[in-house]
C-alpha positions in Angstrom: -11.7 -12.9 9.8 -8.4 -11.9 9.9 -6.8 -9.9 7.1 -2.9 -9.0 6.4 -1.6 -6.8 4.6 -2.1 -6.6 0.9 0.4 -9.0 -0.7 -0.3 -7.9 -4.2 -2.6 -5.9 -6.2 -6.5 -7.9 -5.7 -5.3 -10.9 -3.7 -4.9 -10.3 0.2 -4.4 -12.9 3.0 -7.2 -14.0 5.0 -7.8 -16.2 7.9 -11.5 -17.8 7.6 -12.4 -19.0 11.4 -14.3 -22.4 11.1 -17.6 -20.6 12.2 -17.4 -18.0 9.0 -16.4 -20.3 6.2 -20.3 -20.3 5.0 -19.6 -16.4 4.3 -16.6 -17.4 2.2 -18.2 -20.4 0.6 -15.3 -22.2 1.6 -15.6 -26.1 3.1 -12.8 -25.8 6.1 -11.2 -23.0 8.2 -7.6 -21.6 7.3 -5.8 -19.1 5.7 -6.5 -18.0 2.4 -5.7 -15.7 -0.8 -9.1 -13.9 -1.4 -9.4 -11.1 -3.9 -11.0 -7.9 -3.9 -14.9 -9.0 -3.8 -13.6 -11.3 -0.9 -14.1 -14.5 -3.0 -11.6 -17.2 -2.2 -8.9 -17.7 -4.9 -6.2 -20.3 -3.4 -6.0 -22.0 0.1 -6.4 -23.1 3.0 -3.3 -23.1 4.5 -2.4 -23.8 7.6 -0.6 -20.7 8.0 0.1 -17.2 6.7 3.2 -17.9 5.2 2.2 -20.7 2.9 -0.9 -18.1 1.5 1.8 -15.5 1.2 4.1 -17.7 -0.4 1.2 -19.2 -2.8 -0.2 -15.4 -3.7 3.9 -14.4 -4.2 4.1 -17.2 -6.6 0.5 -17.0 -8.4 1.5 -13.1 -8.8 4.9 -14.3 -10.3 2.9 -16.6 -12.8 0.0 -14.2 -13.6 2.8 -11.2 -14.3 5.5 -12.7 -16.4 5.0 -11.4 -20.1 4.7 -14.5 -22.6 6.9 -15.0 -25.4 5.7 -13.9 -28.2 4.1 -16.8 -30.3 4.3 -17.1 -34.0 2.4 -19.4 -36.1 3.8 -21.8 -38.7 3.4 -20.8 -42.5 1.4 -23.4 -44.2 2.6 -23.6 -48.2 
């Protein structure tokens, strides 16, 4: 296993060699976002740019602040 440095807060980049995906309970080899227990969250890729670009973006979802939502009087 192959880790990068940590792209955001719990999520890091990992390649998973075809002979340790069992330890990852993943089906194929590749790179993938794994968080901090080591538990896959997105992937594979087929390289470390696509997981850094795909944890970049999930952090981008997970971290903007939702408008505030107000519910409809009923009369």
């Amino acid at each position: 296993m192959d880790k990068s440095a940590d792209a955001s807060p719990g999520l890091a980049a990992v390649r998973v060699p075809d002979d340790e995906v069992d330890l990852y309970n993943v089906s194929e080899g590749g790179w993938y976002a794994v968080d901090d227990e080591d538990k896959a969250v997105l992937g594979p890729f087929e390289s470390l740019g696509e997981c850094d670009r795909a944890i970049h973006d999930r952090v981008a979802l997970v971290t903007l602040s939702p408008a505030p939502v107000s519910r409809a009087h009923l009369s």
